[in-house]
N, CA, C and O atoms as a Tinker XYZ file with bonds, in Angstrom:
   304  protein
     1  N      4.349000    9.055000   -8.130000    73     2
     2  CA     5.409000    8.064000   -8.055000    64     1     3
     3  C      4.878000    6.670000   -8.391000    63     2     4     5
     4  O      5.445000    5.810000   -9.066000    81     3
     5  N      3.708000    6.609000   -7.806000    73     3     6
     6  CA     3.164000    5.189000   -8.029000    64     5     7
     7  C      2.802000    4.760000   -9.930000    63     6     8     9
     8  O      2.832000    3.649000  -10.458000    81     7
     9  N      2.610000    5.578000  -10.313000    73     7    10
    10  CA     1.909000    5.976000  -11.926000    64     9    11
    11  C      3.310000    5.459000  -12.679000    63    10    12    13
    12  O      3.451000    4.699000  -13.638000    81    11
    13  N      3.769000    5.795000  -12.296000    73    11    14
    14  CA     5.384000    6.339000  -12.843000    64    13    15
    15  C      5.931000    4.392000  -12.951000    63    14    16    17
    16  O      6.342000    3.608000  -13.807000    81    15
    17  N      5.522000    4.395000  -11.217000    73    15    18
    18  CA     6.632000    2.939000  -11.073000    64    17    19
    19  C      5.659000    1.826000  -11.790000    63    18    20    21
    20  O      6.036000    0.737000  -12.223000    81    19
    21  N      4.703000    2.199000  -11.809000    73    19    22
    22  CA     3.233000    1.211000  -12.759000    64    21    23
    23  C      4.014000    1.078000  -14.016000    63    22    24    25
    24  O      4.679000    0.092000  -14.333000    81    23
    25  N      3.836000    2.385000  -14.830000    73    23    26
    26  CA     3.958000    2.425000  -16.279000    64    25    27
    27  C      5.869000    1.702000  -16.127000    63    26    28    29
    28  O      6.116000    0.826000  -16.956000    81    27
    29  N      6.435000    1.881000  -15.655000    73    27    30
    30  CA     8.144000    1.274000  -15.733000    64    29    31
    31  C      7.977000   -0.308000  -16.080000    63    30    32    33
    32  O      8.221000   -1.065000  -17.020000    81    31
    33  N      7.546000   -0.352000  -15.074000    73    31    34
    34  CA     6.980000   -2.185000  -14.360000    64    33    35
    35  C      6.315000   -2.603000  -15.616000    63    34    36    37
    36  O      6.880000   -3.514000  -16.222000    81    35
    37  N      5.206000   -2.110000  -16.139000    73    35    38
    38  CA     4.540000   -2.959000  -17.375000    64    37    39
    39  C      5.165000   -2.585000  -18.736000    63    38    40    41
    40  O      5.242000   -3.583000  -19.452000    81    39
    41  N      5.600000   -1.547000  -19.277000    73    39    42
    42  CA     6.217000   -1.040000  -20.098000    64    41    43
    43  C      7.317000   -2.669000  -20.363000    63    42    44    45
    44  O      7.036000   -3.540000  -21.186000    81    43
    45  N      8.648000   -2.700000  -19.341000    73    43    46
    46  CA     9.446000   -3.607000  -19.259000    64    45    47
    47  C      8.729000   -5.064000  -19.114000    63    46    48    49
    48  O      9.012000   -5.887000  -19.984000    81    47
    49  N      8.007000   -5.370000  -18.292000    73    47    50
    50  CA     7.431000   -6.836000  -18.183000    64    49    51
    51  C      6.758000   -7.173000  -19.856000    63    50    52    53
    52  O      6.811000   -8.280000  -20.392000    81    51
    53  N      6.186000   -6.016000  -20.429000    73    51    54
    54  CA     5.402000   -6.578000  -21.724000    64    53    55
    55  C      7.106000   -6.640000  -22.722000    63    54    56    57
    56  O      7.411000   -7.708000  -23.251000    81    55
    57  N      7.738000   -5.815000  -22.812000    73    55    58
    58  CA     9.413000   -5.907000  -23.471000    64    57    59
    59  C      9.460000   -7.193000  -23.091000    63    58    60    61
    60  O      9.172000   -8.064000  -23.912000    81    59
    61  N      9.744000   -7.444000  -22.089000    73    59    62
    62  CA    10.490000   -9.098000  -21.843000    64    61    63
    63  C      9.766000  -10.367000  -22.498000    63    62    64    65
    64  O     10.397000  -11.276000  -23.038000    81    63
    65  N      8.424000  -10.330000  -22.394000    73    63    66
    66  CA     7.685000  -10.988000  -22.633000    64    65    67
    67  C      7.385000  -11.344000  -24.196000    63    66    68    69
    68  O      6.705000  -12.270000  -24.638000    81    67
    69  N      8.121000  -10.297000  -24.918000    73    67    70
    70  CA     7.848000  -10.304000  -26.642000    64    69    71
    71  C      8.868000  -10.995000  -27.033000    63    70    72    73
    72  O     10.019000  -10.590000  -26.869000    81    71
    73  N      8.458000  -12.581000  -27.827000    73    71    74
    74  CA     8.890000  -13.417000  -28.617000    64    73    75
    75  C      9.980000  -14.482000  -27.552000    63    74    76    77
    76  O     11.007000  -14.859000  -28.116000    81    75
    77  N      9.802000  -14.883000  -26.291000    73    75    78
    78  CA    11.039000  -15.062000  -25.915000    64    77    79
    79  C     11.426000  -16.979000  -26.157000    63    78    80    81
    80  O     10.354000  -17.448000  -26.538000    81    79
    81  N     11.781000  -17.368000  -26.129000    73    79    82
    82  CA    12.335000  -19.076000  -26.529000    64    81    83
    83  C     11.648000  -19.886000  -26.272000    63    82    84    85
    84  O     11.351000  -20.729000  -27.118000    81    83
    85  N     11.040000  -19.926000  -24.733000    73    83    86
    86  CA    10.520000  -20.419000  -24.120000    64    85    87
    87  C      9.220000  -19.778000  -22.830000    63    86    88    89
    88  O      9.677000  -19.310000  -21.787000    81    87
    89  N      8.096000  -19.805000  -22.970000    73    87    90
    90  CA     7.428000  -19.270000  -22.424000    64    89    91
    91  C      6.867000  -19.544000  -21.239000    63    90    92    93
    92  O      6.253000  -18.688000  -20.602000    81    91
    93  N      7.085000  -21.195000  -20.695000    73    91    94
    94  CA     7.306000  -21.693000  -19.749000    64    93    95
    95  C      8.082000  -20.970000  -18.429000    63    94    96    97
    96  O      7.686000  -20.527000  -17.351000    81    95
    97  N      9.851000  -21.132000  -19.318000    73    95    98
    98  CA    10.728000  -20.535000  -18.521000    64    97    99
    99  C     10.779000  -19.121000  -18.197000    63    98   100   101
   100  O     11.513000  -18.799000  -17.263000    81    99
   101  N     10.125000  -18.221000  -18.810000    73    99   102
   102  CA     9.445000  -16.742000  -19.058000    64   101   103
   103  C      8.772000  -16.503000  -17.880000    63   102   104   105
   104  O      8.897000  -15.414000  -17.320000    81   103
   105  N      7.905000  -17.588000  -17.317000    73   103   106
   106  CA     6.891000  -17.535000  -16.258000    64   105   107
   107  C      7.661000  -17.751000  -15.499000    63   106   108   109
   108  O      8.095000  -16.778000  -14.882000    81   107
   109  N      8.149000  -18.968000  -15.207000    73   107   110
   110  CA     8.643000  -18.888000  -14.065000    64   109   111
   111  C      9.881000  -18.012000  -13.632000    63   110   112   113
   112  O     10.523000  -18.359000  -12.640000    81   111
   113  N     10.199000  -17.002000  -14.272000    73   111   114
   114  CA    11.297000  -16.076000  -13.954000    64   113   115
   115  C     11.085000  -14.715000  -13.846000    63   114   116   117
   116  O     11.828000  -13.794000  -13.507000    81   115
   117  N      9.761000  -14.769000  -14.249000    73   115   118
   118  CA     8.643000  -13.190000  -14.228000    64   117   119
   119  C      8.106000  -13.249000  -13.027000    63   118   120   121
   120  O      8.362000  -12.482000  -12.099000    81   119
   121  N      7.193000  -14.346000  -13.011000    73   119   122
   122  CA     6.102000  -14.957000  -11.702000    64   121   123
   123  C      6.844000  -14.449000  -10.549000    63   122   124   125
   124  O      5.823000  -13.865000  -10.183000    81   123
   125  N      7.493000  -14.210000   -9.854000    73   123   126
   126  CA     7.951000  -13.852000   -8.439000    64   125   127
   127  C      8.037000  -12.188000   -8.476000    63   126   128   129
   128  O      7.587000  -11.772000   -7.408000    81   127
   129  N      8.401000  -11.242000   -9.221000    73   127   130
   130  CA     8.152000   -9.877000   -9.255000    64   129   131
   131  C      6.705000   -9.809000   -9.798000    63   130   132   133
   132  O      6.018000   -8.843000   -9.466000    81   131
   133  N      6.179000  -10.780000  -10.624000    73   131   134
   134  CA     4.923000   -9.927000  -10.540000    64   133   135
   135  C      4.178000  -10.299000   -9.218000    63   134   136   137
   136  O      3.142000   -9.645000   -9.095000    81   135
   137  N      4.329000  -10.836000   -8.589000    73   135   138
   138  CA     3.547000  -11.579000   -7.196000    64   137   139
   139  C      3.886000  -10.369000   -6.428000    63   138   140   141
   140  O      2.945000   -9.788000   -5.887000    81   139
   141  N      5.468000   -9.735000   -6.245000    73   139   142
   142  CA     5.839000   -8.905000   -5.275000    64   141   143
   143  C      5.068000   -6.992000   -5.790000    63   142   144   145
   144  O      4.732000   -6.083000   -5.032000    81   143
   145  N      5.044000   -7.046000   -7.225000    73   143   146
   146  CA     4.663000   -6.074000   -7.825000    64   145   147
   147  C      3.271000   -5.985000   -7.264000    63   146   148   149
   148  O      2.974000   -4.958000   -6.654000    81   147
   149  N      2.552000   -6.764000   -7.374000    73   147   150
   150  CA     0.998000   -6.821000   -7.440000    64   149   151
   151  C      0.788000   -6.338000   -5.707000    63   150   152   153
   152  O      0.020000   -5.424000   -5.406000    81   151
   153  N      1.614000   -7.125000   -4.648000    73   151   154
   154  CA     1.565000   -6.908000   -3.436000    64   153   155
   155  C      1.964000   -5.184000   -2.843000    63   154   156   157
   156  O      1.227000   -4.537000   -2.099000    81   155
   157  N      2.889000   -4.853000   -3.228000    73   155   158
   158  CA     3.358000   -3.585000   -3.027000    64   157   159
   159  C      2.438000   -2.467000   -3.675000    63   158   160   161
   160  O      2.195000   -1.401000   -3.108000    81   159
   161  N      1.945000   -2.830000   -4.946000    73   159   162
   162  CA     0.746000   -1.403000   -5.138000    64   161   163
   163  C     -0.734000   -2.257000   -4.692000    63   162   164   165
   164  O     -1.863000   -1.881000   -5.007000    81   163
   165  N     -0.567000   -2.881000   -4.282000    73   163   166
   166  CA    -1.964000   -3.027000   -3.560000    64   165   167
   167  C     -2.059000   -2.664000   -1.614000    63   166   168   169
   168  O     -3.076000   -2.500000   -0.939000    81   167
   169  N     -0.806000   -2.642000   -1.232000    73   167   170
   170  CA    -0.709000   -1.935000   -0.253000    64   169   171
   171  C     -0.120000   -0.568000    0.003000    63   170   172   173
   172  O     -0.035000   -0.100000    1.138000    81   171
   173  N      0.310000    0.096000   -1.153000    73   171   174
   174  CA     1.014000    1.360000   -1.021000    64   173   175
   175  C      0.092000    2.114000   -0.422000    63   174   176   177
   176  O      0.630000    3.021000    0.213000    81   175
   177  N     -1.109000    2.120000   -0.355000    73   175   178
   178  CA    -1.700000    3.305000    0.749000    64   177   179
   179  C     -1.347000    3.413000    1.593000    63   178   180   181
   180  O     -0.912000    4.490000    2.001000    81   179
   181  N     -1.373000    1.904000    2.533000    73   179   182
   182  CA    -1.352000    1.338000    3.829000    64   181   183
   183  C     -0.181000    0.968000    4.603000    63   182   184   185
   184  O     -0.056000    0.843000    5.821000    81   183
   185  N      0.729000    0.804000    3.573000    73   183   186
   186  CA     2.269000    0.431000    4.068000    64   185   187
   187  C      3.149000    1.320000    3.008000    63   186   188   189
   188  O      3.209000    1.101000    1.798000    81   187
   189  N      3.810000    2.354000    3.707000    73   187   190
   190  CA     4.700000    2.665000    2.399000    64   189   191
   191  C      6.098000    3.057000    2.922000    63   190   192   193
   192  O      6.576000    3.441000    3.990000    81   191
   193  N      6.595000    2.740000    1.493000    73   191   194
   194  CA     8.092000    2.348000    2.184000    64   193   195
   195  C      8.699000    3.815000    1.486000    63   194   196   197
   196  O      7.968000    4.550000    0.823000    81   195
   197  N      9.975000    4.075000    1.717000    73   195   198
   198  CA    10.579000    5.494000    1.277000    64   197   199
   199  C     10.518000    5.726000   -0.790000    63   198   200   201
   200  O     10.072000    4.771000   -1.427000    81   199
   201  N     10.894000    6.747000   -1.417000    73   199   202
   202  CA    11.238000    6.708000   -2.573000    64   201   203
   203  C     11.597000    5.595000   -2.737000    63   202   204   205
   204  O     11.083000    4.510000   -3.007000    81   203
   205  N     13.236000    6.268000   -2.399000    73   203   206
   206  CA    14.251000    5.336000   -2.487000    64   205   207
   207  C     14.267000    3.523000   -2.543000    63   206   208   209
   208  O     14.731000    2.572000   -3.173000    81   207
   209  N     13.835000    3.699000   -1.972000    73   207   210
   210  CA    13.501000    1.645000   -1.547000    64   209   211
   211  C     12.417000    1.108000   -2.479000    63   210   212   213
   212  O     12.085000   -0.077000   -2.447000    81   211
   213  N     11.833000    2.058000   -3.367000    73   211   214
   214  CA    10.559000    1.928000   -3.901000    64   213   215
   215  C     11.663000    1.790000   -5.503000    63   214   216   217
   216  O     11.541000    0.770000   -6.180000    81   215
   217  N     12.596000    2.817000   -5.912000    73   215   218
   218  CA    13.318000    3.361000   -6.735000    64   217   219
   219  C     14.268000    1.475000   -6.757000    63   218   220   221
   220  O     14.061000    0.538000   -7.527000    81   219
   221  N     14.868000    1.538000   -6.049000    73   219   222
   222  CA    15.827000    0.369000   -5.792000    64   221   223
   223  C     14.772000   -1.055000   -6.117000    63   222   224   225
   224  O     14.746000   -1.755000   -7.129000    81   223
   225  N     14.359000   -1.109000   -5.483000    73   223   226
   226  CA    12.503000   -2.349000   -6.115000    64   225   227
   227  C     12.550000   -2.729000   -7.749000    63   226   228   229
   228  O     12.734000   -3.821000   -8.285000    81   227
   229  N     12.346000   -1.594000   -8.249000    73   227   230
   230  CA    11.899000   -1.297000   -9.087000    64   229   231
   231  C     13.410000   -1.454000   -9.861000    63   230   232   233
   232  O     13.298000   -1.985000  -10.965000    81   231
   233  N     14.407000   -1.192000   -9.589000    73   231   234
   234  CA    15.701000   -1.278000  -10.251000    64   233   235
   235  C     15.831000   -3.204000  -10.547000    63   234   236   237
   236  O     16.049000   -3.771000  -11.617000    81   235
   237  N     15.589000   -3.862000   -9.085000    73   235   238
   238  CA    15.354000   -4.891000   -8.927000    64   237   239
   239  C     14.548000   -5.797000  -10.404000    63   238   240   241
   240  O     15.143000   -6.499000  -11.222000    81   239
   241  N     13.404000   -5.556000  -10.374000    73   239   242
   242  CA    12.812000   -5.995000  -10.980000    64   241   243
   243  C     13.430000   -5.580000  -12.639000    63   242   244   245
   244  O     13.272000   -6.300000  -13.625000    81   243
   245  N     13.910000   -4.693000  -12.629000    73   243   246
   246  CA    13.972000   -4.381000  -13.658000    64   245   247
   247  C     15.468000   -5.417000  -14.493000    63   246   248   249
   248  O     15.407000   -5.967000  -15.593000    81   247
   249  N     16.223000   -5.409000  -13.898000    73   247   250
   250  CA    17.513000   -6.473000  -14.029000    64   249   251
   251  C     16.507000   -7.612000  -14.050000    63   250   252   253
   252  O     16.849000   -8.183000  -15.086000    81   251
   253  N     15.617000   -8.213000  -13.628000    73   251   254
   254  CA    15.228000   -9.619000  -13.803000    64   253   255
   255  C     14.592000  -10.049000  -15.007000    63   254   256   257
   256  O     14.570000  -11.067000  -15.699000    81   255
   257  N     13.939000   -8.591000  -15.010000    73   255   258
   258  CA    12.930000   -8.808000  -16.339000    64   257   259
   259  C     14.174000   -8.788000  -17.795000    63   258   260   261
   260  O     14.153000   -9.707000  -18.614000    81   259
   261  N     15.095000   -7.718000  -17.905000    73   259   262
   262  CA    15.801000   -7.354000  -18.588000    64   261   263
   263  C     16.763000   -8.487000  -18.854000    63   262   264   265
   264  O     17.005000   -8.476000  -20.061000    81   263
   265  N     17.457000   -9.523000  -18.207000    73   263   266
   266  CA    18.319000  -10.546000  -17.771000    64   265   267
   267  C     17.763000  -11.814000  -18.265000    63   266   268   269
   268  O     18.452000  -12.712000  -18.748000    81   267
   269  N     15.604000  -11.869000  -18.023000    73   267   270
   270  CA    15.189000  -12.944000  -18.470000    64   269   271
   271  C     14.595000  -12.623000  -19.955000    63   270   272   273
   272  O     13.952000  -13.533000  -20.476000    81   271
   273  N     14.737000  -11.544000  -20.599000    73   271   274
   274  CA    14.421000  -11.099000  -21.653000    64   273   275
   275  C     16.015000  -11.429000  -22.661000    63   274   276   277
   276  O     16.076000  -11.992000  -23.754000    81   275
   277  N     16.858000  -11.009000  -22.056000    73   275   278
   278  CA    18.473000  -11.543000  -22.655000    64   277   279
   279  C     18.572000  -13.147000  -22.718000    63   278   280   281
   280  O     18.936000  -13.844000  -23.666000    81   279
   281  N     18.193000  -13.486000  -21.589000    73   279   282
   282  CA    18.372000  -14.832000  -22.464000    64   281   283
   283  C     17.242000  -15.789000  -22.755000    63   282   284   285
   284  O     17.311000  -16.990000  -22.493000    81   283
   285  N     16.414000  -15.324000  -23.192000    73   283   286
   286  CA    15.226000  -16.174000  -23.650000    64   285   287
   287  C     15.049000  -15.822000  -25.123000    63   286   288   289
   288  O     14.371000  -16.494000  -25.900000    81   287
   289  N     15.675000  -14.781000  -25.423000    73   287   290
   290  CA    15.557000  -14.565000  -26.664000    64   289   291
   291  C     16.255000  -15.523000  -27.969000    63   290   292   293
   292  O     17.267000  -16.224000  -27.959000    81   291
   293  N     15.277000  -15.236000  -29.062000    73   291   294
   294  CA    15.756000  -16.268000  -30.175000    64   293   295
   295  C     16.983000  -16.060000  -30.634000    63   294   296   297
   296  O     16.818000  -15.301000  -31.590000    81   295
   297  N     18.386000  -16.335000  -30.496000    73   295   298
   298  CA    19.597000  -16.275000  -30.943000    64   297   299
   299  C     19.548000  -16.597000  -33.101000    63   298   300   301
   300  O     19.703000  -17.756000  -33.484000    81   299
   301  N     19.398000  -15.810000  -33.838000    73   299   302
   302  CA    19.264000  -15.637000  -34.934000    64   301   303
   303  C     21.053000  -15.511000  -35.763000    63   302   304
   304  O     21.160000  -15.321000  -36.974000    81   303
């Protein structure tokens, strides 16, 4: 599960991150899931929370990245 929610998480964070308007505003709208990302698999041994809540996280992040990837992009 953890492999899985890794490869989701960077797969999408490197997507968002390709070509976007402003790279400034990129950071600061990434920077808070990756802070929470980095925290949660560095304690998943030690603290772990259900699938589900792990599944939903991860849904989370995924609308932010996806949302700051929509509009940072170069309007052509």
């Amino acid at each position: 599960m953890l492999t899985l929610w890794i490869f989701v998480f960077g797969f999408s964070f490197i997507l968002s991150g390709i070509n976007p308007k402003d790279y400034f505003t990129w950071v600061l709208e990434v920077f808070p899931a990756l802070i929470v990302f980095f925290i949660l698999t560095l304690n998943y041994k030690n603290f772990k929370f259900s699938n589900f809540t792990y599944v939903f996280i991860l849904l989370h992040f995924l609308i932010l990245l996806v949302v700051t990837c929509r509009r940072t992009l170069h309007t052509r």
